[in-house]
C-alpha positions, 0 to 999 in steps of 0.5 A: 370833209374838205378843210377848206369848206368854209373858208374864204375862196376866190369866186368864179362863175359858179356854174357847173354843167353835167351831162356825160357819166360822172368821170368821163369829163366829156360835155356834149350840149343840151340838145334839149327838145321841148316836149319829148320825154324820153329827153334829159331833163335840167335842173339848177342846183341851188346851195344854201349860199347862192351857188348854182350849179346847172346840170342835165340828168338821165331818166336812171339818175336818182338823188345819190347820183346828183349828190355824188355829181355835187361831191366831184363839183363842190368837194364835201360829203354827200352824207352831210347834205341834203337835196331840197325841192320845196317841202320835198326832201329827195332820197331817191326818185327825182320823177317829180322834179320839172324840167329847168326848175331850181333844186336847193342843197343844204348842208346837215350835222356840221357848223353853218357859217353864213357869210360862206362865199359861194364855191367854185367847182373844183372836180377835175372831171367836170367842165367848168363852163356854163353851156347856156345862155346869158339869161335863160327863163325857168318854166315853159308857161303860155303867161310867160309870153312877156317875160320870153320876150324881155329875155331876149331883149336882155340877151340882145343887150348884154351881148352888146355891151349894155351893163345893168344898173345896181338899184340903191334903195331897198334891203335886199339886191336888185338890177335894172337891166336894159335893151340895146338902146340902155333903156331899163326893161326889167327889174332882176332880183337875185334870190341869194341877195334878199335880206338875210342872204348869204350875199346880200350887198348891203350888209343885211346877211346872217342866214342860209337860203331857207331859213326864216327870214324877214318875215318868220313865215317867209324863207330866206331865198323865196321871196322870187318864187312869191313874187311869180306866184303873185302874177299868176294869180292875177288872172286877166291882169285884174290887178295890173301885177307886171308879168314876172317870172323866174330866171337863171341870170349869169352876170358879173354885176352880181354881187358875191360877198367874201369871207366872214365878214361880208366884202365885196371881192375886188375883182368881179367875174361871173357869177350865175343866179336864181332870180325873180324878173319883172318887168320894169314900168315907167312911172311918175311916183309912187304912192306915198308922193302922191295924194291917195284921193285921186286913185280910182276906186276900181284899181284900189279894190283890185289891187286890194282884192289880190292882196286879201287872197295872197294875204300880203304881209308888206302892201305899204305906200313905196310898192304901189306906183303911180303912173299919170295918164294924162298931163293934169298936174299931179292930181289928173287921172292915174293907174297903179301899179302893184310890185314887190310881192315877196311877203305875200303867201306866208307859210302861216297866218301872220299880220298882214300890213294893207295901206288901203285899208284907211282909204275912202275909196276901201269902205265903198262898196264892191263894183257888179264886176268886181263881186263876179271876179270874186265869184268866179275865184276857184282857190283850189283851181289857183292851188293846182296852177301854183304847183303846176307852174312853180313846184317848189312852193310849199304846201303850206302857202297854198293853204293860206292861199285856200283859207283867204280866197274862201274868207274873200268869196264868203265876205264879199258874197255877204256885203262886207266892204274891202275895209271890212274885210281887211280889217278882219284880217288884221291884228291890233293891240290892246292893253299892251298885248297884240291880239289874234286878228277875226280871221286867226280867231275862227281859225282857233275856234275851228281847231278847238272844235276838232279836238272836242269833237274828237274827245267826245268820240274817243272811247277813253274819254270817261276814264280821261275826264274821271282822272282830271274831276272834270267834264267839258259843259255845253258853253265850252263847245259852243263857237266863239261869239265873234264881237262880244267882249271887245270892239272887234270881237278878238281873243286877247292873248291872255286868254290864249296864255293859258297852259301851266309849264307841266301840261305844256311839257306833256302835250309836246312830248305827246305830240310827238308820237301823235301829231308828228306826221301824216301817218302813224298815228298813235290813238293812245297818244293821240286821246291824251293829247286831246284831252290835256289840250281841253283841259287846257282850253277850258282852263280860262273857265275854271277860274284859274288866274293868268299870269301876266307871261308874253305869248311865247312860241311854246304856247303858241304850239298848242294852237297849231304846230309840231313840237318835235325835236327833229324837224322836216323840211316844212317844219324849220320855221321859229315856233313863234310864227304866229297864232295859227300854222297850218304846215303842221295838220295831215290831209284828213286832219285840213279837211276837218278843218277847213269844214268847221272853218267854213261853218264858223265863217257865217256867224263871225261875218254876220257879227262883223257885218252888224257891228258896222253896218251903219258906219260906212252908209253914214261916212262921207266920202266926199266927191274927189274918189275917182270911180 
């Protein structure tokens, strides 16, 4: 390993551009023709401290020879890195890596300093020059027709002289870049200046690309892939999310932090980035200046729809702006405009923040329209475009993707309001401990009722129950009575809280040998497993008394995710991430699932449903709600 490795070292424009064998020094152009596939393909490699490095690959390249590429450029041993696309970790065959999309390499089995500057190449074999343009567009979909657009209005402006302006407020780096006449046409958002990125500006680093950020479920460096993936979901501009795309950016505004302790070099040079682009839109306000009453009810409900299907974590008053669209004051007729998307799609359930959620205009019912968009919404369809069109997304948030658009079809479909149903999703606190929301409670009840089942079928299940003096009654395997017991109906955490240390310390290591992974299941392992997690889940009727211990991500394991000690790629999150984590379940194991959670889904609505069904028909609303 090179002793300079994490030492502070001047930045230059970290681009490398491969092409010819490794050693022949020779660079001759991408001569890249869409469409064709016996051509070379482009990736852009990511490392875990924002480096990129652009290179072309032969249909003969495999992983150890983009490493071995990496070793000549950035000088450490390929033994102790790895090469990242999404969930995938390559070892060989790169056939499924897209042409133009981002690769992420990270550094295994050494000291990780997170204030590591990104490092120039150094290989004297490889050209140090970026071959492509100032600005050039990841992906090649017909919705990215906008984005093509402002790409080369960009291009046209940095040519010219036309510097982007850095954005001031927010926790993570953005840039209002402009056209030739200096008027700002979009918003850029450097993945490796997000909170808690390597070289974030304004202080809030501490950790490599793909670690737990901001939000635990939401990796640092990812943001930009949600914030694309939010715009493509919003079919027919139902919602007005503007068009937004991935870019490879190459600017010398872009900030690259110095040494352990963060500075900013002197002497700013270029410097390429993976970013996320939006188009900028002119507005007046945003929602927390302006009063809520004047928004339109139909945008509310469609904004308010799109955050239920991408369970948005942060939809909050300063992301939803305001544009006048006639000059009445402040209180005339007014279109919104939803931006910052980057906590949507979380690798698990977590507690989603909605600011419509007290709005009047959340508790009126659907619109006709509104109800057949919602009709017509396809997740499994959606999940398909999301690989198709970002690779790189992790299965996981295409799971939550799938479990809210069918809570989304079914509620709606039923009559519950946007109120309603945002509030089924949402986690309150009681009596000092924060509660699985309705919608984590049917999830729970759904893997409760997998395990029973699998107990009942397991041929050593009477030699099981006879060593623990127990048999599960009828009650136990009933479904949760969704509203009884509190006012909404969920599960305090202390009757989650439930399994003695021991057991605990049996069920993971048990988990290792049978929830590990997809394949390999072991039946022995798997029906003791079984058995102690229904003990364990029965323990609340037995009688036993709780303590009063806070929910720890220990015991949140036994709700939903892998305790093994050698963790994949999709397994790096904190333990503590939520009530229910869906990354952990193998394909047979999600369908399983995803049957009972449907079955669950029509008691829990209807619950809801008769809990409130008299309050929103006697709300007043008022008459100032614009339809």
């Amino acid at each position: 390993m090179s002793r300079n490795l994490d030492s502070p070292v001047q930045t230059q424009m970290a681009v490398a551009a491969f092409k010819s064998p490794i050693g022949s020094g020779e660079y001759h152009g991408t001569n890249r023709i869409e469409g064709k596939a016996s051509c070379r393909r482009r990736v852009f490699v990511q490392t875990e401290t924002g480096c990129v490095l652009g290179m072309e690959l032969d249909r003969s390249d495999n992983a150890h020879t983009v490493k071995r590429r990496l070793q000549i450029a950035l000088n450490f041993p390929i033994e102790e890195s790895s090469l990242t696309f999404g969930d995938m970790i390559l070892k060989n065959d790169l056939s499924v890596i897209r042409n133009d999309f981002p690769l992420l390499l990270t550094r295994n089995l050494m000291h990780r300093s997170s204030s590591t500057p990104c490092l120039s190449p150094t290989g004297r074999d490889i050209q140090q020059k970026d071959h492509s343009g100032p600005i050039e567009l990841l992906g090649h979909s017909n919705r990215f027709a906008k984005a093509k657009q402002l790409v080369k209005e960009i291009a046209k402006a940095i040519k010219n002289g036309v510097d982007p302006i850095p954005v001031h407020g927010g926790l993570g780096g953005a840039y209002y870049f402009r056209n030739v006449r200096g008027e700002s046409v979009a918003i850029v958002k450097p993945t490796d200046e997000e909170p808690f990125a390597p070289n974030n500006p304004k202080g809030f680093v501490g950790k490599a690309l793909g670690q737990p950020g901001l939000k635990c479920s939401v990796r640092v460096g990812e943001t930009g892939y949600r914030e694309v993936a939010a715009y493509l979901l919003d079919y027919d501009h139902f919602a007005n999310v503007p068009p937004t795309a991935l870019v490879k950016i190459t600017h010398s505004i872009f900030n690259v932090n110095d040494g352990v302790k963060a500075n900013k070099p002197q002497n700013k040079k270029l410097v390429s980035k993976i970013a996320s682009m939006q188009q900028y839109i002119p507005h007046d306000f945003d929602a927390s200046d302006h009063g809520t009453s004047s928004f339109p009810v139909s945008a509310v409900h469609r904004i308010g729809i799109l955050d239920i299907r991408i369970f948005n974590t942060d939809r909050h008053a300063g992301n939803l702006l305001v544009r006048k669209l006639d000059d009445v004051g402040r209180f005339g007729q007014v279109e919104l405009i939803p931006i910052d998307h980057g906590l949507c799609l979380p690798e698990s359930l977590e507690d989603p923040y909605f600011e419509w959620i007290h709005w009047p205009q959340s508790s009126i019912p659907f619109s006709e329209d509104e109800l057949e968009y919602i009709k017509n919404l396809d997740p499994v369809r959606d999940s398909a475009m999301l690989r198709s069109e970002l690779p790189m997304i992790r299965e996981a948030c295409l799971r939550v993707l799938l479990l809210c658009t069918i809570f989304l079809k079914e509620a709606a479909a039923y009559g519950l309001c946007l109120a309603e149903i945002g509030e089924m999703m949402s986690r309150e606190f009681r009596s000092g401990e924060e509660e699985p929301s309705e919608l984590e409670a049917i999830c729970i009840e759904a893997r409760k009722l997998i395990i029973a089942e699998e107990v009942l079928l397991s041929p050593k299940v009477e030699s099981d129950f006879d060593e623990f003096q127990f048999d599960i009654d009828y009650e136990d395997l009933m479904p949760i009575q969704f509203g009884c017991g509190s006012a909404n109906g969920r599960i305090p955490l202390s009757k989650l809280d439930e399994c003695s240390d021991e057991e605990e310390e049996e069920i993971e290591g048990e988990e290792k040998a049978a929830w590990g992974g997809a394949g390999g299941v072991s039946n022995l392992a798997n029906e003791k497993r079984v058995s102690k997690l229904s003990m364990s889940l029965k323990s609340t009727s037995l009688g036993k008394k709780i303590s009063n211990q806070k929910f720890d991500g220990a015991k949140r394991d036994l709700i939903g995710s892998s305790s093994s000690g050698h963790r994949s790629a999709s397994e790096q999150l904190s333990t503590s991430v939520g009530f229910v984590k869906v990354a952990d379940m193998n394909e047979e194991e999600w369908a399983m699932f995803l049957e009972k959670f449907e079955e669950l889904l029509f008691p829990a609505i209807a619950k809801r449903k008769s809990i409130t069904l008299g309050q929103w028909q006697r709300q007043r609303l008022g008459t100032s709600c614009q339809f």
